[in-house]
Phi, psi and omega in degrees: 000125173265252148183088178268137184197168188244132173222091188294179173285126188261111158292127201290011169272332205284313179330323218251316207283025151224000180226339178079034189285144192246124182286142157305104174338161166040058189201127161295147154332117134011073203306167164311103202247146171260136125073072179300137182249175175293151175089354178253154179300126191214111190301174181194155170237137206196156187274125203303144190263188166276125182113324198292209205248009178241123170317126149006094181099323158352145148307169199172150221217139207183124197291134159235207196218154188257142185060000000 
């Protein structure tokens, strides 16, 4: 399944002044995407489990796979 959609740039500050998102050590923000195709890396956001690099429950921001 593919998916066209436009995503502008997101900054891991603009993330956090509306979701409190706690970022990945060492990890840029998510560039701007055009036409996520299958097979590509796509952020997702999730309440963080026990043991991550984000306190329990955090929002967290955290890489899949599209299929």
């Amino acid at each position: 399944m593919t998916s066209r959609f436009f995503r502008r740039p997101i900054s891991w500050a603009d993330y956090r002044a509306v979701i409190e998102l706690v970022p990945p050590p060492g990890v840029d923000a998510p560039e701007a995407e055009y036409n996520i195709a299958p097979g590509t890396h796509v952020p997702i956001l999730r309440r963080a489990p026990e043991g991550e690099y984000a306190p329990r429950h955090a929002i967290q921001i955290a890489p899949a796979y599209w299929g």
